[in-house]
C-alpha positions as CSV (number, residue, x, y, z in Angstrom):
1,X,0.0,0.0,0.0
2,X,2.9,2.3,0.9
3,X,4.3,2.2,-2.7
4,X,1.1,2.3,-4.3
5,X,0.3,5.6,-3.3
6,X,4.2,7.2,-3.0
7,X,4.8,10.6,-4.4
8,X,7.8,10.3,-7.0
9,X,8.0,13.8,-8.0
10,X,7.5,17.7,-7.2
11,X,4.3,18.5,-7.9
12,X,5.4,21.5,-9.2
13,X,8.8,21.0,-10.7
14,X,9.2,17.5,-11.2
15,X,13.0,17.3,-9.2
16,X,12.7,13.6,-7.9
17,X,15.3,14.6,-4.7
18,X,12.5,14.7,-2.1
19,X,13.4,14.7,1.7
20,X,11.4,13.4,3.9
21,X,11.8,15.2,7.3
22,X,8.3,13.8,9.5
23,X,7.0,10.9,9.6
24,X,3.5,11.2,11.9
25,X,2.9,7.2,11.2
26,X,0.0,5.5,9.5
27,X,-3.7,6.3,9.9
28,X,-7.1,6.7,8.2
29,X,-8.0,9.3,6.3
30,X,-8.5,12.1,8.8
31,X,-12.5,13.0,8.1
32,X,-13.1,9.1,7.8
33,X,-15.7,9.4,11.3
34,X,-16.8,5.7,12.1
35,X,-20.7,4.3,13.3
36,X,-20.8,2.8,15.9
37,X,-21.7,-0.8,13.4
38,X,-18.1,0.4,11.7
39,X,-16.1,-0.2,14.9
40,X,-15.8,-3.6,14.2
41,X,-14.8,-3.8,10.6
42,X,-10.8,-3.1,9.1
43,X,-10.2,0.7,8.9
44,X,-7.9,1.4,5.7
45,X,-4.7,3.2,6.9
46,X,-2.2,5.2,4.9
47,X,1.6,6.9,5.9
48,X,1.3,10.1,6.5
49,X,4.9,11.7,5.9
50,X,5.4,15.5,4.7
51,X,8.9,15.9,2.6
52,X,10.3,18.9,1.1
53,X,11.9,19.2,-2.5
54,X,15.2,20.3,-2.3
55,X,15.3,22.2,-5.8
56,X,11.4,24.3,-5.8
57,X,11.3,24.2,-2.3
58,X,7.6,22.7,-2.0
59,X,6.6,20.8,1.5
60,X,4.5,18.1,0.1
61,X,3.5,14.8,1.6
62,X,5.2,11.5,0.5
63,X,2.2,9.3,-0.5
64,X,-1.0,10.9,-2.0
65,X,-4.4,9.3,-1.5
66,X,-7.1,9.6,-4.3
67,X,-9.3,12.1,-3.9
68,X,-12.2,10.1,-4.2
69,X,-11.6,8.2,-1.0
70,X,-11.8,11.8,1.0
71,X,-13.7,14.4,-0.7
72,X,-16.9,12.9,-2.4
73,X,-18.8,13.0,0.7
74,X,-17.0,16.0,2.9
75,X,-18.1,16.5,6.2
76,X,-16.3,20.1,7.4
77,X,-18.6,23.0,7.0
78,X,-17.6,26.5,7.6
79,X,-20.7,28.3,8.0
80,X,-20.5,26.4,11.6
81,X,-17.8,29.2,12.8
82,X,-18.3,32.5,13.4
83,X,-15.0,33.2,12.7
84,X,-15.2,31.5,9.5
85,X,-17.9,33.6,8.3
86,X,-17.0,36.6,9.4
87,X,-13.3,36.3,7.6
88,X,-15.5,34.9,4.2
89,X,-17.4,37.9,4.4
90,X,-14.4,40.2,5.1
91,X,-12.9,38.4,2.0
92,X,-15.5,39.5,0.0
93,X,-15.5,42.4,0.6
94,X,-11.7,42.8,0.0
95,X,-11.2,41.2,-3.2
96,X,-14.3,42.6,-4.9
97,X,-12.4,46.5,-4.0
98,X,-9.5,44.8,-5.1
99,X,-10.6,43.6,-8.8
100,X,-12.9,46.8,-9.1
101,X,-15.6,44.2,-9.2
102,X,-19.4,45.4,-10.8
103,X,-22.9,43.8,-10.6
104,X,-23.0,41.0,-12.6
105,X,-19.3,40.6,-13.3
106,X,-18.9,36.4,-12.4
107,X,-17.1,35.5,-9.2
108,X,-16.6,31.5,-9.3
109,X,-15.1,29.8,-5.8
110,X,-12.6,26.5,-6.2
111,X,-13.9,24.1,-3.2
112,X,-17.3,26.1,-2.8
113,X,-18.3,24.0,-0.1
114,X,-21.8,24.9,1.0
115,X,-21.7,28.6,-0.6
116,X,-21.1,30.4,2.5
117,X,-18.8,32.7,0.3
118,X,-20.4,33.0,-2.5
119,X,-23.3,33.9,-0.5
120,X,-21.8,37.2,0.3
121,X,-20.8,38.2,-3.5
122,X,-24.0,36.9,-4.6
123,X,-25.8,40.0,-2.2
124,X,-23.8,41.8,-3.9
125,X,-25.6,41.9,-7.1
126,X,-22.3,39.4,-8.8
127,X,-23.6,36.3,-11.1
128,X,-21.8,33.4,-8.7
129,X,-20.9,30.0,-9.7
130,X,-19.4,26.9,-7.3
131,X,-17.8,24.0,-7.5
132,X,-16.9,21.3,-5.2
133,X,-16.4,17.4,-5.7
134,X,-18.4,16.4,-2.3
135,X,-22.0,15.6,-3.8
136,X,-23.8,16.5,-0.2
137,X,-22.3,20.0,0.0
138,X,-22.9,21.2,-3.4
139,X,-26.6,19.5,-3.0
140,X,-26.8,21.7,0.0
141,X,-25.9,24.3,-1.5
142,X,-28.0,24.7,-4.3
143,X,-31.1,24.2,-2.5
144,X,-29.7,27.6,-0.7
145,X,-29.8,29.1,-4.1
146,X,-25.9,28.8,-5.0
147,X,-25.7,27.4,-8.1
148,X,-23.0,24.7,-7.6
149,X,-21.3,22.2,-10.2
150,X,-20.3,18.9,-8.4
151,X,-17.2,18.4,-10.1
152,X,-13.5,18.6,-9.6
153,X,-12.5,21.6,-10.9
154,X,-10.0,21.1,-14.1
155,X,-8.6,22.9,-17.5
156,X,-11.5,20.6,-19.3
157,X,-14.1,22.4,-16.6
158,X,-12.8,25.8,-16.6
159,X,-13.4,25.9,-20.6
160,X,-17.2,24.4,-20.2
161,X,-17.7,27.2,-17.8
162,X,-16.2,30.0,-20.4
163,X,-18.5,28.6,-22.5
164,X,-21.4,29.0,-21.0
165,X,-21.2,31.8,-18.2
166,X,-17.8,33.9,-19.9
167,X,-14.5,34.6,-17.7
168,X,-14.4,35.2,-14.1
169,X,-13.2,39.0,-12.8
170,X,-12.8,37.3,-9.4
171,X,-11.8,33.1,-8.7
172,X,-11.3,32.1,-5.3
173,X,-9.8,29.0,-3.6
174,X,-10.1,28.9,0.5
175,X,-7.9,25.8,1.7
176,X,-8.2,24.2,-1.5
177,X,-5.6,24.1,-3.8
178,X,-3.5,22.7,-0.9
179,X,-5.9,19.4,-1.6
180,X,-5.2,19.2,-5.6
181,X,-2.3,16.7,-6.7
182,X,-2.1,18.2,-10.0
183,X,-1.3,21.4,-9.5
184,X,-0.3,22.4,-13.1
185,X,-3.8,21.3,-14.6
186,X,-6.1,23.4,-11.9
187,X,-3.6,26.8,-12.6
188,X,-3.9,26.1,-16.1
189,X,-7.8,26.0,-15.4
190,X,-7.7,29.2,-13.1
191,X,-5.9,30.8,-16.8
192,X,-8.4,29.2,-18.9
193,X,-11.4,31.1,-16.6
194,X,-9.8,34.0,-15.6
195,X,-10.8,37.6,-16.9
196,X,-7.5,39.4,-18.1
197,X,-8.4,41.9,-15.7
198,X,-9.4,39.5,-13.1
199,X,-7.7,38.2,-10.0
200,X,-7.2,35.1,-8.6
201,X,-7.3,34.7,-4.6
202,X,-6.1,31.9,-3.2
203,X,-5.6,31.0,0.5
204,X,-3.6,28.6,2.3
205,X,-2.1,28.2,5.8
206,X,1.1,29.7,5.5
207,X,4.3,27.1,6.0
208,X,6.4,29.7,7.9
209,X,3.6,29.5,10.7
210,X,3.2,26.4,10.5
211,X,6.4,25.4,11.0
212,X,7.1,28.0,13.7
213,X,4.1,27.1,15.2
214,X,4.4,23.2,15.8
215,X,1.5,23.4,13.4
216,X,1.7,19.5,12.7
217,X,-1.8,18.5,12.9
218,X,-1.8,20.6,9.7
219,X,-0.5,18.0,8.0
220,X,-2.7,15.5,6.9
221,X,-3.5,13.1,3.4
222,X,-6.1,15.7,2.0
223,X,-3.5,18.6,2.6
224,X,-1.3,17.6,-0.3
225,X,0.8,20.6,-0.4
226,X,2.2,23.3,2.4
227,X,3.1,26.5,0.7
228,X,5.7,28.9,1.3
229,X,5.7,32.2,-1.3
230,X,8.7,31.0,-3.1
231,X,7.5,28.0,-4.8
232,X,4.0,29.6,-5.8
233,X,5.6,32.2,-7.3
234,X,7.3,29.9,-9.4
235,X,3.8,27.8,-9.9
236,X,2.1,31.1,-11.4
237,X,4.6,32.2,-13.5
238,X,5.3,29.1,-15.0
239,X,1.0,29.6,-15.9
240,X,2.1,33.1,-16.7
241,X,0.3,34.1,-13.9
242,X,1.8,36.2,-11.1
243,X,1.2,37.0,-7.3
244,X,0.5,40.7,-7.0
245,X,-0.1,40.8,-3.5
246,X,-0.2,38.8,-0.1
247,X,-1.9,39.4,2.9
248,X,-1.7,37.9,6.7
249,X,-4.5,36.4,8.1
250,X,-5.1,34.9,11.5
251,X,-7.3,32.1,10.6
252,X,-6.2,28.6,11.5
253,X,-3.0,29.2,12.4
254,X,-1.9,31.6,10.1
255,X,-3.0,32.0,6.5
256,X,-1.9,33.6,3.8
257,X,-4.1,35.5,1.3
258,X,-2.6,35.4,-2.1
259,X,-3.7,37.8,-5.0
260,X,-2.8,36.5,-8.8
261,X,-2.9,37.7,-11.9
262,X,-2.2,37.6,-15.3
263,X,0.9,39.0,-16.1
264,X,-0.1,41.5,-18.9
265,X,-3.0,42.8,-16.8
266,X,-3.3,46.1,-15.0
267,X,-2.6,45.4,-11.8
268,X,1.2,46.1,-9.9
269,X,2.9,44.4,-7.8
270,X,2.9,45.3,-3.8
271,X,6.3,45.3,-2.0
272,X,4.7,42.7,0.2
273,X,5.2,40.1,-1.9
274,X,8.8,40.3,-1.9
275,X,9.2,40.8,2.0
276,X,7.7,37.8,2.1
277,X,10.1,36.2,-0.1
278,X,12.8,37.7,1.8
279,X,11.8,36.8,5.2
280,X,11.8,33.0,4.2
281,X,15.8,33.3,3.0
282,X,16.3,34.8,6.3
283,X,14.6,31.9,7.8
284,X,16.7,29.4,5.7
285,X,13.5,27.5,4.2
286,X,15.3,27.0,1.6
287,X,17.5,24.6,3.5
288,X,17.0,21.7,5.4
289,X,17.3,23.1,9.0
290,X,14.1,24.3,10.0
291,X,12.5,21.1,8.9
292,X,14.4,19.2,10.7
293,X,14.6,21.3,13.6
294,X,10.4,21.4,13.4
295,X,10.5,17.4,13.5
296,X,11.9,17.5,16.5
297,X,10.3,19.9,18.2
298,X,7.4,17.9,17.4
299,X,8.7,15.0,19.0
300,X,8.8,16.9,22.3
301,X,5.8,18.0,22.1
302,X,4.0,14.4,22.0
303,X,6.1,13.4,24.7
304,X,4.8,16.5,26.8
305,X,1.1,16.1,25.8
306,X,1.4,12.4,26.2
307,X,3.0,12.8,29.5
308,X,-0.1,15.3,30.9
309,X,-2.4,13.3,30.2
310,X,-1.5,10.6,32.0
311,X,-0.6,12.5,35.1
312,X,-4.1,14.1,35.0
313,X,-5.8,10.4,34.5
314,X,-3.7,9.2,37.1
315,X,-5.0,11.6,39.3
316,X,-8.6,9.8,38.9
317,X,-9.7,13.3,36.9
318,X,-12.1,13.1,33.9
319,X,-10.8,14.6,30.5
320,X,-13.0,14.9,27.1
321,X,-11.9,16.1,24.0
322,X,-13.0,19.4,21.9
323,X,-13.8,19.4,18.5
324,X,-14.3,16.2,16.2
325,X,-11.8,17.9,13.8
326,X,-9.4,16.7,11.2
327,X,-6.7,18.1,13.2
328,X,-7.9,16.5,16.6
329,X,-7.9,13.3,14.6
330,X,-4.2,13.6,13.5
331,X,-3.2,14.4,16.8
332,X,-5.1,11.6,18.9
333,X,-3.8,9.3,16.2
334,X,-0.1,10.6,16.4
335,X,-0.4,10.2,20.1
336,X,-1.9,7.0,20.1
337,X,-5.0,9.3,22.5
338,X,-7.8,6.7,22.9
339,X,-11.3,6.4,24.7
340,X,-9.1,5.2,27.6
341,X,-7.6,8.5,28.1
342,X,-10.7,10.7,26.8
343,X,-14.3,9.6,27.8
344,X,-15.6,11.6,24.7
345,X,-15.3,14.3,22.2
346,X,-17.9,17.0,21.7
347,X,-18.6,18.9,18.4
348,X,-21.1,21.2,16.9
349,X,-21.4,19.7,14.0
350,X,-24.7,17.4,13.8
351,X,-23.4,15.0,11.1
352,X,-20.2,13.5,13.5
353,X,-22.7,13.5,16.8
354,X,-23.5,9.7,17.3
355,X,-20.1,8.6,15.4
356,X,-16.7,7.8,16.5
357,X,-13.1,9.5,15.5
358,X,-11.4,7.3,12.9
359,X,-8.4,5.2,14.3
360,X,-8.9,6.2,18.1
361,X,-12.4,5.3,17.9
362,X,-13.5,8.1,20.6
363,X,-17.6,8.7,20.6
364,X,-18.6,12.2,19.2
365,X,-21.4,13.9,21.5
366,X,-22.7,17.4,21.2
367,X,-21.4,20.0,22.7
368,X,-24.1,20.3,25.6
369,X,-22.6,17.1,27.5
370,X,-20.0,19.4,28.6
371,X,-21.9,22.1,30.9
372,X,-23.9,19.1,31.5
373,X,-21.2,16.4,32.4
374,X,-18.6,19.5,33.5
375,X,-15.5,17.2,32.7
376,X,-12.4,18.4,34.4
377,X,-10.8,18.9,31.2
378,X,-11.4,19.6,28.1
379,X,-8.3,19.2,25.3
380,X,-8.5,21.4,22.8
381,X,-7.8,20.0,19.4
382,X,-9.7,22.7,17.4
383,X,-7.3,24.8,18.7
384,X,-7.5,27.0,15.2
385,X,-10.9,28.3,17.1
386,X,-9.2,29.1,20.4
387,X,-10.8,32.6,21.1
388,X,-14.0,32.2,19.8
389,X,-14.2,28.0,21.7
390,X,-13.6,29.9,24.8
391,X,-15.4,32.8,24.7
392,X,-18.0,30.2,24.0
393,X,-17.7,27.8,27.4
394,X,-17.5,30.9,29.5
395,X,-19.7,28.7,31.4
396,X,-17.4,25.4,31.3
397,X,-14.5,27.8,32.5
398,X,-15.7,29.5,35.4
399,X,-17.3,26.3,37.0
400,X,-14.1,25.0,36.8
401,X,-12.9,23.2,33.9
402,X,-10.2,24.0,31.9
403,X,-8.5,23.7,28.5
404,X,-5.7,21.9,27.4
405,X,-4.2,23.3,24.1
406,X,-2.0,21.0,22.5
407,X,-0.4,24.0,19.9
408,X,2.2,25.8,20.0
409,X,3.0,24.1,22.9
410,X,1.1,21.7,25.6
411,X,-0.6,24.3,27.8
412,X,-3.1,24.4,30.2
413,X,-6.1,27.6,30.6
């Protein structure tokens, strides 16, 4: 199975000398949530290694799983965060300044999810278009009245759309093109659909934080890519595309926002862009140190968390977990964090209520079993929702229970 599904290449520039610098083990896909009739039946488990190429520079993982094991039926849904909806609308806002963008001007969004983007352009008076492989969000979304293509999105897609709806003055792609494995093909599309005036907006979490950040529950098999500026820049322009602008967000863990364009449009270049560039020389990611020194920092931390946990157990005290997240499933299976260790996981999200996390096999409740239950603990694996989780369980907090947040570092508030 290993071979089977090993990356030979760069993605992006095809340099076979790829170092592998973390290996996090094998484990299910990281959305795969279980019934409780699944428990009993073999789980399908794949490496899950990141590796950087030592001539582009792309962090990438070693073995990439087909897309239709993960994403036709997708189960994360943002309009379930404030946060997330609040930044989508500020996003909107933003880009449509940005590309000057009028009423009825078409805005299409890569990985539409259930529309809670488009929503906000289509207000707006813009004609909107998604598209997004998982059949049950892009069903959900159209009976919200965002017209949504349940497709991968492709050159051969991106030309049917010209066709029938013209080019795009604004394409965007929220945590998205991180989950394409061929890259070349989906910029090619974004050319294909673009307006020559248009803009291209792309975000992604951002390497540098993440590997500042001990971000490694980041890294997962539908997160195919981990992008620093350096080899995007080198993605658009071999699409003669280029980034005209980048701009910091906060959102799960640190983002980057990236503005493209076509090369002969109007738009100029902001000095961002090549601070950024600059700040990741200074930070030697294009050598091999802070990879490994991030490995091993990771290390530590699993050791620290692991160590906690046990303590607190020992102690005869009762610890759930927070958030039925991709992330939280990475990290309980990294850590080998069972039902023995946490009594249950709550989640706001009604689909994984009733189910179990994949690998760990930890039951998923809903959120109000905690003021109910009022565990000592709670750990924190959405931890990308810190502020707004406990502004939330002001509640949980001053009757007493506290949060353990596994990133950065294993803390306790």
């Amino acid at each position: 199975m290993s071979r089977k599904y090993l990356q030979s290449s760069c993605r992006i520039c095809s340099n076979t000398t790829l170092h592998s610098f973390l290996d996090l083990g094998s484990m299910p896909i990281p959305n795969g949530f279980l019934t409780k009739e699944q428990l009993s039946q073999k789980e399908n488990k794949y490496p899950l290694k990141a590796c950087v190429c030592t001539s582009c520079w792309l962090v990438q993982l070693t073995h990439v799983i087909p897309a239709e094991i993960m994403f036709r039926n997708y189960v994360y849904i943002p309009s379930t965060s404030t946060t997330m909806v609040q930044h989508f609308e500020s996003l909107s806002i933003e880009s449509s300044k940005k590309a000057y963008l009028r009423k009825n001007n078409l805005v299409v969004d890569i990985g539409s999810n259930d529309g809670t983007l488009l929503s906000n352009y289509k207000k707006n008076g813009a004609r909107i278009l998604g598209v997004d492989p998982a059949q049950n969000l892009a069903k959900k979304a159209n009976a919200q009245g965002i017209p949504t293509l349940a497709h991968y999105f492709t050159k051969e897609l991106a030309s049917a759309i010209v066709a029938e709806h013209g080019r795009a003055k604004i394409i965007t792609a929220t945590n998205v093109i991180a989950h394409i494995d061929n890259l070349h093909d989906a910029i090619d599309g974004v050319r294909t659909l673009l307006h020559p005036n248009g803009l291209f907006v792309m975000e992604a979490p951002y390497l540098v934080d993440l590997i500042d950040n001990n971000e490694f529950d980041t890294i997962y098999h539908e997160h195919l890519s981990y992008f620093a500026v350096h080899p995007l820049q080198k993605l658009f322009n071999m699409h003669n595309l280029h980034i005209i602008d980048i701009i910091k967000q906060p959102v799960h863990g640190g983002t980057i926002r990236v503005y493209v364009s076509p090369i002969d449009s109007n738009y100029s270049v902001h000095p961002r862009v090549e601070n950024f560039i600059t700040e990741e020389k200074v930070k030697q990611f294009h050598t091999l140190a802070p990879y490994r020194d991030f490995a091993s920092r990771v290390k530590n931390m699993k050791k620290d968390l692991i160590l906690l946990l046990k303590r607190i157990k020992q102690e005869g005290k009762f610890i759930v977990g927070y958030g039925a997240s991709a992330k939280g499933n990475v990290l309980e299976n990294y850590c080998a964090i069972n039902s023995d260790i946490l009594n249950y996981i709550v989640d706001s999200t009604p689909y994984k209520q009733g189910k179990y996390t994949p690998g760990t096999h930890i039951r998923i409740c809903s959120e109000e079993k905690l003021l109910k239950d009022r565990p000592d603990y709670a750990l924190l694996t959405s931890w990308n929702f810190t502020e707004e989780i406990l502004e939330k369980n002001k509640k949980y907090r001053e009757g007493g229970g506290q949060f353990i947040i596994p990133v950065p570092g294993v803390r306790i508030v």
